[in-house]
mmCIF file of the C-alpha atoms, coordinates in Angstrom:
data_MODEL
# 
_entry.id   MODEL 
# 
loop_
_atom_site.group_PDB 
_atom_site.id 
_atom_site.type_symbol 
_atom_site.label_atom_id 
_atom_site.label_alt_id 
_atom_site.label_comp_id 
_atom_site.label_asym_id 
_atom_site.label_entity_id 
_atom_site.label_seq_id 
_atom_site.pdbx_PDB_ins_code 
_atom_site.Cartn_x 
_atom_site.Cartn_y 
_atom_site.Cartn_z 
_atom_site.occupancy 
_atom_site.B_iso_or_equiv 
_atom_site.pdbx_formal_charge 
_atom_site.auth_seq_id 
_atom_site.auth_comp_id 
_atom_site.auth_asym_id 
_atom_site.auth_atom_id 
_atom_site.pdbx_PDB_model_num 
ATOM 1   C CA . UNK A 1 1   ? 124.220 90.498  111.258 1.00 0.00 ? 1   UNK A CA 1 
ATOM 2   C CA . UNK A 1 2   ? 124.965 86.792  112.081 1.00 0.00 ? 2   UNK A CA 1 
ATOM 3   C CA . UNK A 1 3   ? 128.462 87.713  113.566 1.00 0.00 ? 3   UNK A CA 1 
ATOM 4   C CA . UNK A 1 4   ? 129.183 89.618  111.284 1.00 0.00 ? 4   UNK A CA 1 
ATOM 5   C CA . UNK A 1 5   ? 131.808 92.421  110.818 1.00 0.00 ? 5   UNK A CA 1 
ATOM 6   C CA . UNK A 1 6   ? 130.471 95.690  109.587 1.00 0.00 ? 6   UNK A CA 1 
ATOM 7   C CA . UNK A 1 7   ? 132.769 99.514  108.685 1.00 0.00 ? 7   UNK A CA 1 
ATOM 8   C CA . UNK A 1 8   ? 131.639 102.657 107.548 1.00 0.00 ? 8   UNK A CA 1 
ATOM 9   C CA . UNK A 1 9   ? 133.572 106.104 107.088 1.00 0.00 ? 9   UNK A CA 1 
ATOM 10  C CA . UNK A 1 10  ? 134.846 108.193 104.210 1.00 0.00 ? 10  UNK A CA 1 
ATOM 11  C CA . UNK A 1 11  ? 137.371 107.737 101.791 1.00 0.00 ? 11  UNK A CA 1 
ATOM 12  C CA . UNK A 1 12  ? 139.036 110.427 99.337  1.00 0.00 ? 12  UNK A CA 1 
ATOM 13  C CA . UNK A 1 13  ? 140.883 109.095 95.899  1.00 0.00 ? 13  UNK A CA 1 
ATOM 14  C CA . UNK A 1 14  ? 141.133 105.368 94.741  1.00 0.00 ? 14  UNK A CA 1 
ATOM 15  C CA . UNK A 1 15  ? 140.887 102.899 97.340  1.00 0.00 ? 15  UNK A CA 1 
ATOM 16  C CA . UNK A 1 16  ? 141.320 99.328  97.497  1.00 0.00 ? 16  UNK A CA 1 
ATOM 17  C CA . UNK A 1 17  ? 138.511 98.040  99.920  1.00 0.00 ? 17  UNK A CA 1 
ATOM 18  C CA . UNK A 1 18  ? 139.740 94.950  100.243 1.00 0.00 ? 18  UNK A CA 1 
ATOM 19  C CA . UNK A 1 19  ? 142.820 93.975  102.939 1.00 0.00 ? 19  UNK A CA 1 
ATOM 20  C CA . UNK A 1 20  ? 143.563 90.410  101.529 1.00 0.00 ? 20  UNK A CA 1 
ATOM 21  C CA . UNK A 1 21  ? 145.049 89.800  98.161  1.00 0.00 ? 21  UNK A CA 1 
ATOM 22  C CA . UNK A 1 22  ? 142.102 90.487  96.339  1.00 0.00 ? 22  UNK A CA 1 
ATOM 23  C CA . UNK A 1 23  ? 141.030 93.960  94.926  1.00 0.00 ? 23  UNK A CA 1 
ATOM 24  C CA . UNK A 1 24  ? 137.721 95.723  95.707  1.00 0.00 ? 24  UNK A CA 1 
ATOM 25  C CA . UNK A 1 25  ? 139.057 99.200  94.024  1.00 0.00 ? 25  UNK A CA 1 
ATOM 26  C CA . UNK A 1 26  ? 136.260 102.136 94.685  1.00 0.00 ? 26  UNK A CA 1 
ATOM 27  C CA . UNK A 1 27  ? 137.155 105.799 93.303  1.00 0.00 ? 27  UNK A CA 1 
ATOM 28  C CA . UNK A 1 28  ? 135.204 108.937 94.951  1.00 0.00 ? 28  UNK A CA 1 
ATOM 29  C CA . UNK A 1 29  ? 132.965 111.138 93.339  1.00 0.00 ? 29  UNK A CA 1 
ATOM 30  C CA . UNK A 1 30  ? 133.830 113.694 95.045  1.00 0.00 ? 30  UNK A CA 1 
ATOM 31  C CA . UNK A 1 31  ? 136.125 115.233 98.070  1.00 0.00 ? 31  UNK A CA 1 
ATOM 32  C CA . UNK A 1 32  ? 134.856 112.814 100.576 1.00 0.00 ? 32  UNK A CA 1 
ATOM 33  C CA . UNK A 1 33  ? 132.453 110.255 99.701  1.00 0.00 ? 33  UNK A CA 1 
ATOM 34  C CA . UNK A 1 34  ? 130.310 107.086 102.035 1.00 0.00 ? 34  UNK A CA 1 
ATOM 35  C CA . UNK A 1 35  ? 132.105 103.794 102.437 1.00 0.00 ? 35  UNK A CA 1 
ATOM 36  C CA . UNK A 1 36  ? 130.754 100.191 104.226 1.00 0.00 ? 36  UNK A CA 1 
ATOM 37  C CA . UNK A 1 37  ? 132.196 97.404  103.985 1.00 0.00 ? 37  UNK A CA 1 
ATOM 38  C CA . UNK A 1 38  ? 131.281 93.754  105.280 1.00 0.00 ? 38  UNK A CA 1 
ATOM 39  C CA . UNK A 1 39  ? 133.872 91.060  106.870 1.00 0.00 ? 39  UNK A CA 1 
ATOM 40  C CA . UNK A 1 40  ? 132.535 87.400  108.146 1.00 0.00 ? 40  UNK A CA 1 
ATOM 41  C CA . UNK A 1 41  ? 133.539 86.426  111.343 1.00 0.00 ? 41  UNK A CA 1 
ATOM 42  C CA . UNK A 1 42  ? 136.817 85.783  111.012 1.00 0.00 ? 42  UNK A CA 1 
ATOM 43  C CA . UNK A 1 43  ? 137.642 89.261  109.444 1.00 0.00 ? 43  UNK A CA 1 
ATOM 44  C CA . UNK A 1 44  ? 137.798 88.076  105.578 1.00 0.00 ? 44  UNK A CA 1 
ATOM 45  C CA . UNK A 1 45  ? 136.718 90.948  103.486 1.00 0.00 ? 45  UNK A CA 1 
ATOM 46  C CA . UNK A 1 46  ? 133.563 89.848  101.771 1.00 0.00 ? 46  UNK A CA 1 
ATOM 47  C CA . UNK A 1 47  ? 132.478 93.530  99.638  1.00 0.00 ? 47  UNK A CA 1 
ATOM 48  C CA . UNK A 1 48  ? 132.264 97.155  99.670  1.00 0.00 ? 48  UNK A CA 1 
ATOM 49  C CA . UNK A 1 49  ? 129.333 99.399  99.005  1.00 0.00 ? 49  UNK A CA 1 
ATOM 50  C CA . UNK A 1 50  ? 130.131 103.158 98.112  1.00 0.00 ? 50  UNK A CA 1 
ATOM 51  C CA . UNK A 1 51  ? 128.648 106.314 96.803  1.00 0.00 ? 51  UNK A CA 1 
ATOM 52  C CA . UNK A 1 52  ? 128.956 110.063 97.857  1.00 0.00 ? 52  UNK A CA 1 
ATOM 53  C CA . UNK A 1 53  ? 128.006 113.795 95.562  1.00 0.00 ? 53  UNK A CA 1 
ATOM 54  C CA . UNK A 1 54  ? 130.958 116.222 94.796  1.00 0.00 ? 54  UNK A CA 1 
ATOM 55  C CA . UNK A 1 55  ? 131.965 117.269 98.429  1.00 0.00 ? 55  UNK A CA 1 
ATOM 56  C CA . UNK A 1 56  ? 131.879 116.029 101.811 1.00 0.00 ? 56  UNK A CA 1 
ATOM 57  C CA . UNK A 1 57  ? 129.633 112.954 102.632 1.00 0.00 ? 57  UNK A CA 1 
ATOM 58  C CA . UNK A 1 58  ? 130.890 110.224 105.659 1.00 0.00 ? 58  UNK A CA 1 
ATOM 59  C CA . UNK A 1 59  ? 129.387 107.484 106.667 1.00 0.00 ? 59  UNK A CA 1 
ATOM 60  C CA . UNK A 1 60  ? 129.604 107.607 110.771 1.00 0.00 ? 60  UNK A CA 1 
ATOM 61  C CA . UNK A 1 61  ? 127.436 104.405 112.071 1.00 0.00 ? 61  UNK A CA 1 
ATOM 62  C CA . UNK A 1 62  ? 126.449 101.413 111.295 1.00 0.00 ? 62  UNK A CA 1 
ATOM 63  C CA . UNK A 1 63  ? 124.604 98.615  112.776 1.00 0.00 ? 63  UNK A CA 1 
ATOM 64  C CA . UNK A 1 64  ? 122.525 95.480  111.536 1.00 0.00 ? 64  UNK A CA 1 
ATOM 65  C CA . UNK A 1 65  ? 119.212 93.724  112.592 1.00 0.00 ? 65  UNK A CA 1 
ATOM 66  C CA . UNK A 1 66  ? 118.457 90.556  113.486 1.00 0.00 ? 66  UNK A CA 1 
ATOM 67  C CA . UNK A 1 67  ? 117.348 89.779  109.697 1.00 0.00 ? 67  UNK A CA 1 
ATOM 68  C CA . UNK A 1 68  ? 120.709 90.907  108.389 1.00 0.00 ? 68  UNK A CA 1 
ATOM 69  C CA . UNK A 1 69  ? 119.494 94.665  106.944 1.00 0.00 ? 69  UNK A CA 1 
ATOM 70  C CA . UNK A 1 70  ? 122.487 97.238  107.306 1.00 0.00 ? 70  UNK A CA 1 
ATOM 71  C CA . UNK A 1 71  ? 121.606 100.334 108.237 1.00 0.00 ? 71  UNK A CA 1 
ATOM 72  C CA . UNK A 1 72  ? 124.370 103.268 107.598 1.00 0.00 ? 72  UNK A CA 1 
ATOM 73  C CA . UNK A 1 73  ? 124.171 106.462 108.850 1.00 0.00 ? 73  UNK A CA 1 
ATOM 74  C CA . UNK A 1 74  ? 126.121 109.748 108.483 1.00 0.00 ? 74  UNK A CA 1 
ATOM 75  C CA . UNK A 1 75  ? 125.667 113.182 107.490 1.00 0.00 ? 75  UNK A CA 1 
ATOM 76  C CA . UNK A 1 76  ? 126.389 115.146 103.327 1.00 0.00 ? 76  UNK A CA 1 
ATOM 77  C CA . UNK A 1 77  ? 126.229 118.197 101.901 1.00 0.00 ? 77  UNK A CA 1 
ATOM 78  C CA . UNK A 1 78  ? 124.712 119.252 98.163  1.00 0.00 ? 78  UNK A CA 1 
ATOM 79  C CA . UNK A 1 79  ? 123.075 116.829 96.153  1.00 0.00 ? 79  UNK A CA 1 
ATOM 80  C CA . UNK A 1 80  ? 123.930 112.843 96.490  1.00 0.00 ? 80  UNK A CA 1 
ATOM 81  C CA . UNK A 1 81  ? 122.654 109.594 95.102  1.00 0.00 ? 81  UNK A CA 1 
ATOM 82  C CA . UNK A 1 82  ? 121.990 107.258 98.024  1.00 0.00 ? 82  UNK A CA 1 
ATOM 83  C CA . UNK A 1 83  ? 121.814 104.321 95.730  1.00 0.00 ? 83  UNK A CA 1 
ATOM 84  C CA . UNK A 1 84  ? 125.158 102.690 95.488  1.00 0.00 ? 84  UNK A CA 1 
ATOM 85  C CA . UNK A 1 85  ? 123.857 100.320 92.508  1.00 0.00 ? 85  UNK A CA 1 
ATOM 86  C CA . UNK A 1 86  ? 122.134 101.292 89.054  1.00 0.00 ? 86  UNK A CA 1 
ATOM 87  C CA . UNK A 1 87  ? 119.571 102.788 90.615  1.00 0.00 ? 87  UNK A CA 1 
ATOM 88  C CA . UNK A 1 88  ? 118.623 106.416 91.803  1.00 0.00 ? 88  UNK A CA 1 
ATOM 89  C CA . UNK A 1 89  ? 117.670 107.919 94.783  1.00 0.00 ? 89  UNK A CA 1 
ATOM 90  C CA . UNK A 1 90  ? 118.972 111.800 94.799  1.00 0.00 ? 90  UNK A CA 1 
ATOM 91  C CA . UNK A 1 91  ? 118.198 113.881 98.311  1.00 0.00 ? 91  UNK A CA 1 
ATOM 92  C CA . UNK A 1 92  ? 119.331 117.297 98.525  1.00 0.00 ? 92  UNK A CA 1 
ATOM 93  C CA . UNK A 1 93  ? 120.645 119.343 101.322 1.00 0.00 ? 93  UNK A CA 1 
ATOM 94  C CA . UNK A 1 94  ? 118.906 122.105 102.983 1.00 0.00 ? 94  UNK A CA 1 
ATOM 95  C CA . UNK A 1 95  ? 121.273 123.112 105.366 1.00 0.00 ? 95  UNK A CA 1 
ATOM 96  C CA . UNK A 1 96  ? 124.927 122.988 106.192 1.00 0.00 ? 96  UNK A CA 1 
ATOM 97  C CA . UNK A 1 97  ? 125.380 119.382 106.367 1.00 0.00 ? 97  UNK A CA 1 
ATOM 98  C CA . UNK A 1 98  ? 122.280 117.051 106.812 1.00 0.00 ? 98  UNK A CA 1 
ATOM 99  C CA . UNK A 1 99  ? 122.204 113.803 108.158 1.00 0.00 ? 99  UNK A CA 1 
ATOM 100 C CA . UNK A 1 100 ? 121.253 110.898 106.318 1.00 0.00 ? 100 UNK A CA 1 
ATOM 101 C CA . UNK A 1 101 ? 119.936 107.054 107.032 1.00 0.00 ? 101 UNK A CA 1 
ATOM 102 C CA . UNK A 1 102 ? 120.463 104.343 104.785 1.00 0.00 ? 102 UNK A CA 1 
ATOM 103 C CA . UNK A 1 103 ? 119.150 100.797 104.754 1.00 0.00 ? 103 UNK A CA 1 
ATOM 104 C CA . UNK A 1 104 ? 120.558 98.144  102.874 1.00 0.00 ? 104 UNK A CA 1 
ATOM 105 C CA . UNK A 1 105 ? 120.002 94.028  102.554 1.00 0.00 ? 105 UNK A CA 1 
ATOM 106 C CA . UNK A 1 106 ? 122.233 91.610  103.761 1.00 0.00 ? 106 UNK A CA 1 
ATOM 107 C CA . UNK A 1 107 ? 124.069 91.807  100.103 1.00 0.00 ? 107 UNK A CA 1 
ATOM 108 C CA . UNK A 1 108 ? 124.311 95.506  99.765  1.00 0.00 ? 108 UNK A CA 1 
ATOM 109 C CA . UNK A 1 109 ? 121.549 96.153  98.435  1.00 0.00 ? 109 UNK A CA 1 
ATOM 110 C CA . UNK A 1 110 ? 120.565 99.566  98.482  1.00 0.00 ? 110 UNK A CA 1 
ATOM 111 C CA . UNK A 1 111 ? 116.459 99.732  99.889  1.00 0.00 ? 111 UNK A CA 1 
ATOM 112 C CA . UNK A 1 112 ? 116.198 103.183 101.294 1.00 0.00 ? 112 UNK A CA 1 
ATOM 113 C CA . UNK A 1 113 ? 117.631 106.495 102.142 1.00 0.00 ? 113 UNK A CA 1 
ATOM 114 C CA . UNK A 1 114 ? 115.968 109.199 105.057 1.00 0.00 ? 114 UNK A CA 1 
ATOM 115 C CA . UNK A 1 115 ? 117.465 112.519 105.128 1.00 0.00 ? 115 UNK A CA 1 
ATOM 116 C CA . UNK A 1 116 ? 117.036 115.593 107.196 1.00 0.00 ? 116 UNK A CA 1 
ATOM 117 C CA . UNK A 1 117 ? 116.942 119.069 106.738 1.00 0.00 ? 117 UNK A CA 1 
ATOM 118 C CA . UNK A 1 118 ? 117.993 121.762 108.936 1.00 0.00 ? 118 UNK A CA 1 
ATOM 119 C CA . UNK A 1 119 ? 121.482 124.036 109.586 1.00 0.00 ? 119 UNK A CA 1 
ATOM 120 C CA . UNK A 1 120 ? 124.104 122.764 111.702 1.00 0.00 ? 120 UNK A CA 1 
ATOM 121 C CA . UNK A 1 121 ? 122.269 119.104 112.241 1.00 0.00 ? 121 UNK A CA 1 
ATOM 122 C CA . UNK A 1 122 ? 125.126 116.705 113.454 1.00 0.00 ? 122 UNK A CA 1 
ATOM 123 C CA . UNK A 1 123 ? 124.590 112.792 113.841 1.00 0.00 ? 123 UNK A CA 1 
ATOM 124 C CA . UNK A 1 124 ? 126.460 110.708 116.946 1.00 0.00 ? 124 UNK A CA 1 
ATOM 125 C CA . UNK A 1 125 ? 128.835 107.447 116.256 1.00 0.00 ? 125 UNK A CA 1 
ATOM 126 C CA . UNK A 1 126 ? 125.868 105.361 117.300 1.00 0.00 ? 126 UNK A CA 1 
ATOM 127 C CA . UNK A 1 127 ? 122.963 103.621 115.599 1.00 0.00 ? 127 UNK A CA 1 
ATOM 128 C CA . UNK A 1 128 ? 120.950 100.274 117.168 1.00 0.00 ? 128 UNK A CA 1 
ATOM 129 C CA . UNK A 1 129 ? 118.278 98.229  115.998 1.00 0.00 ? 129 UNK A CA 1 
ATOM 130 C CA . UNK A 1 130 ? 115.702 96.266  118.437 1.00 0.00 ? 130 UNK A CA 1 
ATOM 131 C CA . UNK A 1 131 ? 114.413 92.658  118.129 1.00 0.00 ? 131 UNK A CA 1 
ATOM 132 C CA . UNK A 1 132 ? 111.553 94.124  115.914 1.00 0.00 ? 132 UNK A CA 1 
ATOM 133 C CA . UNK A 1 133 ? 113.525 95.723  113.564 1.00 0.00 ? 133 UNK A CA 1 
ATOM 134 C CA . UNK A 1 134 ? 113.008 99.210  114.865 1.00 0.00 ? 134 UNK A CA 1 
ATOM 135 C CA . UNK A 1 135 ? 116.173 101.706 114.187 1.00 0.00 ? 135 UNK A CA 1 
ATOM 136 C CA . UNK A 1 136 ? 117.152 103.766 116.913 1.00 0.00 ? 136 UNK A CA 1 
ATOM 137 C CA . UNK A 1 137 ? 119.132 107.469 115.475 1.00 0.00 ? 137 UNK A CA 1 
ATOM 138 C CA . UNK A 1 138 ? 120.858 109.691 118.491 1.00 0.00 ? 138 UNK A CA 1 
ATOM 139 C CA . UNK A 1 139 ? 122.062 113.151 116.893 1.00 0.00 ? 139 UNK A CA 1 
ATOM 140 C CA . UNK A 1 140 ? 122.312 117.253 117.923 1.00 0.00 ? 140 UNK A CA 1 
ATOM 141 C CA . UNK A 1 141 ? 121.396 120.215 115.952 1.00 0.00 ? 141 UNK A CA 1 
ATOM 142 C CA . UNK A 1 142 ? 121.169 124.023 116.313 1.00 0.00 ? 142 UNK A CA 1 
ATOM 143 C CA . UNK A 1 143 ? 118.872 126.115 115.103 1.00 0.00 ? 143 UNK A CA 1 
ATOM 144 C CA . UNK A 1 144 ? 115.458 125.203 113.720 1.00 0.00 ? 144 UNK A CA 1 
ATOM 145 C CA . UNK A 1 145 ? 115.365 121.198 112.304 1.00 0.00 ? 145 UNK A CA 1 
ATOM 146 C CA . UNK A 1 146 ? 112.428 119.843 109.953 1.00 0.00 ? 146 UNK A CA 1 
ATOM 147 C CA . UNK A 1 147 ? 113.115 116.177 111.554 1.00 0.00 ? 147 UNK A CA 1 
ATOM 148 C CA . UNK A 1 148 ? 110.269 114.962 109.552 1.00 0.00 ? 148 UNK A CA 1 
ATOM 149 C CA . UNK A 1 149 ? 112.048 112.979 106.621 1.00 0.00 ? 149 UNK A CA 1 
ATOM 150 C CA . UNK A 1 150 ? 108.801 112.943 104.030 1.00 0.00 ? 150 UNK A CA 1 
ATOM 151 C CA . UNK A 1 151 ? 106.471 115.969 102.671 1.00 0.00 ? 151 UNK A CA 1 
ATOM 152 C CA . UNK A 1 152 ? 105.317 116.722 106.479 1.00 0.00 ? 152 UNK A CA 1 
ATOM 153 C CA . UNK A 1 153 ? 106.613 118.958 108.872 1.00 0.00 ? 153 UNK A CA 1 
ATOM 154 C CA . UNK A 1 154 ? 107.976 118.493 112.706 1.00 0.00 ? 154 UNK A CA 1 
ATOM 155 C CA . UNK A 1 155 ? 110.229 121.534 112.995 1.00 0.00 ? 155 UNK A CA 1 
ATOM 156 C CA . UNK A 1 156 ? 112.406 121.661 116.667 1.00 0.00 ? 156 UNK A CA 1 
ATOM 157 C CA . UNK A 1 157 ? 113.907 124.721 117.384 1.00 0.00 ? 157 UNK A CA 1 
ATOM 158 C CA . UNK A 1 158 ? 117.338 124.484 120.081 1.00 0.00 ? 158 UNK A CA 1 
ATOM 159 C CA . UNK A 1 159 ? 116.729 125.878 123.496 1.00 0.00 ? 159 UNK A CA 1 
ATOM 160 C CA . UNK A 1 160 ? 118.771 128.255 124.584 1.00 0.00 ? 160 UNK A CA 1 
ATOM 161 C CA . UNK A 1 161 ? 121.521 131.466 122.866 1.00 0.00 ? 161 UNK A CA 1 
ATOM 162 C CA . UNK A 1 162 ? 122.493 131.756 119.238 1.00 0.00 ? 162 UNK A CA 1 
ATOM 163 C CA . UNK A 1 163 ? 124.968 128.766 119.233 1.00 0.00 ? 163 UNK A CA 1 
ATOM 164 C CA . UNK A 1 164 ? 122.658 125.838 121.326 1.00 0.00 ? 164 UNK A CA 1 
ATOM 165 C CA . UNK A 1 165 ? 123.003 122.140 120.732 1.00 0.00 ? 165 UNK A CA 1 
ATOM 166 C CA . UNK A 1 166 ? 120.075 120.075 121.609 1.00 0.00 ? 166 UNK A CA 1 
ATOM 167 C CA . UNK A 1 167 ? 120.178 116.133 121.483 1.00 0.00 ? 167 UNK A CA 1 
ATOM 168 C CA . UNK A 1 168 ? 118.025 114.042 119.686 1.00 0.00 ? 168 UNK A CA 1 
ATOM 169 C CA . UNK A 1 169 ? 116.432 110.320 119.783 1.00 0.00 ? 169 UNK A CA 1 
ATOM 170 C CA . UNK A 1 170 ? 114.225 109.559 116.060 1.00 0.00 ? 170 UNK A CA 1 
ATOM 171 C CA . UNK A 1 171 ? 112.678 105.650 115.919 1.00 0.00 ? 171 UNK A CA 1 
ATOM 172 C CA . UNK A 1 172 ? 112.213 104.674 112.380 1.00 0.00 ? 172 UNK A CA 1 
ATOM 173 C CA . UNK A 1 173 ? 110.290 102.052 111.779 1.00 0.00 ? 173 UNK A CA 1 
ATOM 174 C CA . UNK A 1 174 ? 111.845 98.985  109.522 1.00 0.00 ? 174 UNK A CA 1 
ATOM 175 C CA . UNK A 1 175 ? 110.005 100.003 106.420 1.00 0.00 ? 175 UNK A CA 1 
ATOM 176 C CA . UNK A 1 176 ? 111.890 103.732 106.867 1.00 0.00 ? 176 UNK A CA 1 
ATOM 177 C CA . UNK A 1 177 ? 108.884 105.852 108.549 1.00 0.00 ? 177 UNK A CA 1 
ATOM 178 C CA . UNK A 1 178 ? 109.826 107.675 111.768 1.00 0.00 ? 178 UNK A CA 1 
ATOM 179 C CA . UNK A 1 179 ? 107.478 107.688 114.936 1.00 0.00 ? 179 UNK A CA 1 
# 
């Protein structure tokens, strides 16, 4: 990201994005919806990128490659449009709350949007990229997961009683595909 400063999180209501004296006002669909924003390198706001369905959606990492791409991950629940701009790009939730990855260009630029399915699937505070462009995605989940974010199948079922957590490690690929 050349330096620079990168936030993601949630925000409820009208919010001004923007910490100087200019205004960068966002409103939320919805109870809780995705926020990032970008700062240069001496912390001088430079936008804001939001979007979000009609409850709960947060934005809890973000990280950028070596080519400037933002990736933002978090987790929503119901129906959401992953495309911040004109565009579309709906994914649904199959379980309680899903976790979601979201690649953007060095503008904000919405590119793409993975999702997974499954009950209970939880995502950690940390995303990375590699010097190839590879993205990196730690996370838990109970239950039975479809981690496969396309038409296929890879379903993981948690070791252990009713209420197990088991950890996870998914490498995407730059063009969005998972290995």
């Amino acid at each position: 990201g050349s330096g620079n400063i990168y936030v993601t999180g949630g925000f409820v209501g009208s919010v001004d994005f923007d910490p100087g004296p200019g205004i960068e006002k966002h409103i939320s669909n919805g109870m809780v919806d995705i926020f990032f924003s970008k700062f240069d390198t001496n912390g001088a706001f430079i936008w804001a990128q939001t979007w979000g369905g009609i409850h709960d959606d947060c934005g809890v990492a973000i990280d950028a490659d070596n080519s400037g791409n933002i990736y933002v991950m978090g987790d929503f629940i119901y129906s959401v449009d992953f495309d911040p701009g004109p565009g579309e790009d709906w994914h649904i939730s199959g379980g309680s709350r899903d976790i979601f990855l979201s690649k953007f260009d060095s503008n904000g630029n919405f590119i793409w949007a993975r999702t997974w399915e499954g009950d209970c699937l939880g995502s950690d505070s940390q995303i990375t990229t590699d010097n190839t462009g590879n993205i990196f995605v730690p996370g838990y989940y109970r239950y039975t997961v479809d981690f496969d974010p396309g038409p296929e199948e890879d379903l993981h079922t948690a070791n252990g009683a009713n209420d197990a957590i088991d950890s996870f490690l998914i490498k995407f690929l730059p063009n969005g595909y998972w290995e």
